[in-house]
N, C-alpha and C positions, 0 to 999 in steps of 0.2 A: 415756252418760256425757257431759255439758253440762261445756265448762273453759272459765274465763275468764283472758284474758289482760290482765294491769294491766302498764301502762308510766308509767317514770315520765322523764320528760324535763328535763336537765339543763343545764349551758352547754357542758361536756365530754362527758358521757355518758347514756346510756340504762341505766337501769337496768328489770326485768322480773320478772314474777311469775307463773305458770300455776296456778290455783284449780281444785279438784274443784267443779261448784257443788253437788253435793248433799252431798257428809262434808265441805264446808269446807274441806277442807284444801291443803296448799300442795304442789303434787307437784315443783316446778322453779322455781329463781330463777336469774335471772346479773345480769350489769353489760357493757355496754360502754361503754370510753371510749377516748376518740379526742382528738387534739390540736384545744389551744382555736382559734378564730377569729379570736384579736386576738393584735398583737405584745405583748408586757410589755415597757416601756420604762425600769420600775424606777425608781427614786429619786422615789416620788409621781408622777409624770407620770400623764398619761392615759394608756390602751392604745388602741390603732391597729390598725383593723380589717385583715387581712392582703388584703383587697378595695379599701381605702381609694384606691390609686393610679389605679386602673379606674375607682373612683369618680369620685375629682377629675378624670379625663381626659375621662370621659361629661359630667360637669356643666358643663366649660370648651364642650364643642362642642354643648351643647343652651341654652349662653347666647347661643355666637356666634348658634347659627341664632334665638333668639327675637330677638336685635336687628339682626337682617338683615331677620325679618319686619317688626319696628317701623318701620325704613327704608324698607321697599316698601310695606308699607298707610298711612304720611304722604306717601309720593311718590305714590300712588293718588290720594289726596284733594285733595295739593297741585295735581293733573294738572285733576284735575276741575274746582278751584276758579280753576284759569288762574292761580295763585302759581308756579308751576315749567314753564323751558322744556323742560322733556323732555317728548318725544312717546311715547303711550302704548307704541305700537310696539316702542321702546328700552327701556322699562321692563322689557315683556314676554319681550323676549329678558335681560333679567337676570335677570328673574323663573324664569324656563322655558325653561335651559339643557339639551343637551343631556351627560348623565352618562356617555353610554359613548365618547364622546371624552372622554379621560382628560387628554388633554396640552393640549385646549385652556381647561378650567377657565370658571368661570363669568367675565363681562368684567362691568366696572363701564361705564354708557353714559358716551359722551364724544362729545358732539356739541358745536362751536364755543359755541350759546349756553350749552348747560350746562356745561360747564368754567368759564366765564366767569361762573358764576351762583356755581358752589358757588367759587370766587375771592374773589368779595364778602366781606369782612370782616366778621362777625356782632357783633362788638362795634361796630364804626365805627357798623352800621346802628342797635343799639340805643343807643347813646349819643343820633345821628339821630332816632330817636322821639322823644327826648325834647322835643324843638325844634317838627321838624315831621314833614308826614305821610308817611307812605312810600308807594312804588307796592306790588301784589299779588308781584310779582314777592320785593321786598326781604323784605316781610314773612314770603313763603314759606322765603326765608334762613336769620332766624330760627328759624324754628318746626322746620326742617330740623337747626337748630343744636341745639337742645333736645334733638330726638333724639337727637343726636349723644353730646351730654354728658350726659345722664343718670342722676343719681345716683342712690345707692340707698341708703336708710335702713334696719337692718338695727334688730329690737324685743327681738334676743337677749339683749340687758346691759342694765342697768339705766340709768338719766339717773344721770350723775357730778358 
């Protein structure tokens, strides 16, 4: 005796069905249901996924880290191209902190000339371009600044 079992999948529940396959016929059904996944916020509103806060908390700490990355691979190339006084050394200990010392946390470098580098006013300097030429140094300022501020153009809604 061959039974087939049919599921049917809902937003709330499972509903179920046990077939003889050879007379056809239907020997057993049920339903489970079980409570929805999203808040009801009622009066038209959207519903809110009862996960959504976990959400928003993962996505705030996997933005911080891609713009930590953005940071350290323009300070790589800034490093490279002789735009930025940090020595790669200092980088690498930002880069590739130690995680099970808990209390000492990753350190941002601060060596005299780079304090004094990321000080530099990035508006002053690009006003500055406009005039005359900058050193590698200045220019790496900039491009450091951009990092910095980087906005984000979102394709979700429509042009208003």
């Amino acid at each position: 005796m061959t039974k087939i079992l049919g599921l049917d999948l809902g937003t709330n529940s499972i509903g179920w069905a046990v077939v003889d396959s050879k007379s056809q016929k239907i020997l057993d059904t049920g339903v489970r249901i079980f409570p929805e996944g999203v808040i009801d916020k009622g009066k038209g509103e959207k519903e809110k996924s009862k996960n959504s806060a976990r959400t928003d908390k993962r996505q705030m700490r996997r933005q911080f880290y891609q713009k930590l990355l953005r940071k350290i691979k323009l300070l790589q190339v800034l490093i490279e191209q002789q735009m930025c006084p940090l020595k790669e050394e200092e980088l690498a200990k930002w880069k590739n902190w130690d995680r099970t010392k808990k209390t000492d946390g990753r350190k941002f470098p601060s060596s005299e000339e780079f304090d004094s580098w990321i000080k530099l006013d990035p508006y002053e300097l690009r006003e500055k371009a406009l005039v005359e030429e900058l050193s590698l140094y200045e220019l790496g300022r900039i491009f450091y600044h951009f990092i910095q501020r980087r906005g984000f153009l979102s394709n979700r809604k429509g042009n208003d």
